[in-house]
C-alpha positions in Angstrom: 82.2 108.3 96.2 84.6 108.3 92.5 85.6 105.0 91.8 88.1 104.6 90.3 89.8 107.8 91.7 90.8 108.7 88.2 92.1 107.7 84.2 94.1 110.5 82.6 96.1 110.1 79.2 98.1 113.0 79.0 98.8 113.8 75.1 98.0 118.2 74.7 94.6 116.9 76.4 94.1 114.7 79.2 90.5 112.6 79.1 89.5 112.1 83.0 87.2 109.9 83.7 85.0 108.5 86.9 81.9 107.2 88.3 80.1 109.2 90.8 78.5 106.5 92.8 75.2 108.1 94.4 73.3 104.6 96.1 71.3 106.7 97.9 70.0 109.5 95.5 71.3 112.4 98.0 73.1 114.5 95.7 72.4 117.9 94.9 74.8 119.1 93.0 78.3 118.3 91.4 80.7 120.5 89.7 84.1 119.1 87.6 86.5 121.9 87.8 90.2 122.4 86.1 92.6 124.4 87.0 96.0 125.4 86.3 98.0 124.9 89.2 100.1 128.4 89.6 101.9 130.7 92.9 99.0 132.9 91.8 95.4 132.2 92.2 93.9 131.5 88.5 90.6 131.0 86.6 89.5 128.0 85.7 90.2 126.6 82.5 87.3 124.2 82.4 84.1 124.4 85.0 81.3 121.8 83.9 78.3 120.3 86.2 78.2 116.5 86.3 75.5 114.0 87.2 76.1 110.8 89.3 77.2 107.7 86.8 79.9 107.7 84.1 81.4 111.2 83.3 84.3 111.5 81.2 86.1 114.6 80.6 88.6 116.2 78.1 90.8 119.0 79.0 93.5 120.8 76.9 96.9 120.4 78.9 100.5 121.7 78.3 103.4 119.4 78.8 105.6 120.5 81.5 102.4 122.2 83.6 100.4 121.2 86.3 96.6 121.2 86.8 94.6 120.4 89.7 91.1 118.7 89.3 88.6 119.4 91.6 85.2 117.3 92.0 82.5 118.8 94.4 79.1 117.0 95.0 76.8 118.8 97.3 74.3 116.0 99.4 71.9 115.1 101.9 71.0 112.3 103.2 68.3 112.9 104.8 66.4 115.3 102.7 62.8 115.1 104.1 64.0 115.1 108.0 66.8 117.3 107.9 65.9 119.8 104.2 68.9 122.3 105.1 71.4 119.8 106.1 73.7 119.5 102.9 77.1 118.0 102.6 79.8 118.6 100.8 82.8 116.4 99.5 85.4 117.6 97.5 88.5 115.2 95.6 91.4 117.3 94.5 94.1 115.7 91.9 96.9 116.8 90.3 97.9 116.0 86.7 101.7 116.6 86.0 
């Protein structure tokens, strides 16, 4: 789980930051993705992995925009009865 949900300081950059709480040493994988929220579909404008703990995270960001943060952490919690059974939780957030 992220805990807390979020920090953001919004000043031409917004520093995000979160603890990915892993207790039981299941995750695979994690990815810490920006983007910027358009009608169209865009690129992102940052994609970094991230390990469980403390990450913290600085993004450029334009005043008057919107960008959605996306966390995804790829786990199984049962890796030696169940090897192909992975998870996947996603937290989306928006930064106006």
């Amino acid at each position: 789980y992220i805990d807390p949900p979020y920090k953001a300081d919004i000043a031409g950059k917004a520093n995000i930051s979160f603890d990915l709480v892993d207790k039981e040493n299941s995750i695979k994988s994690a990815q810490f993705t920006v983007y910027e929220k358009t009608e169209e579909n865009s690129a992102p404008i940052v994609e970094i992995p991230i390990n469980a703990g403390n990450n913290k995270k600085e993004i450029p960001v334009e005043e008057g925009k919107t960008y959605k943060v996306e966390i995804k952490v790829d786990y199984n919690l049962a890796p030696e009865q169940l090897p192909e059974n992975e998870h996947l939780y996603m937290v989306f957030l928006l930064i106006y």
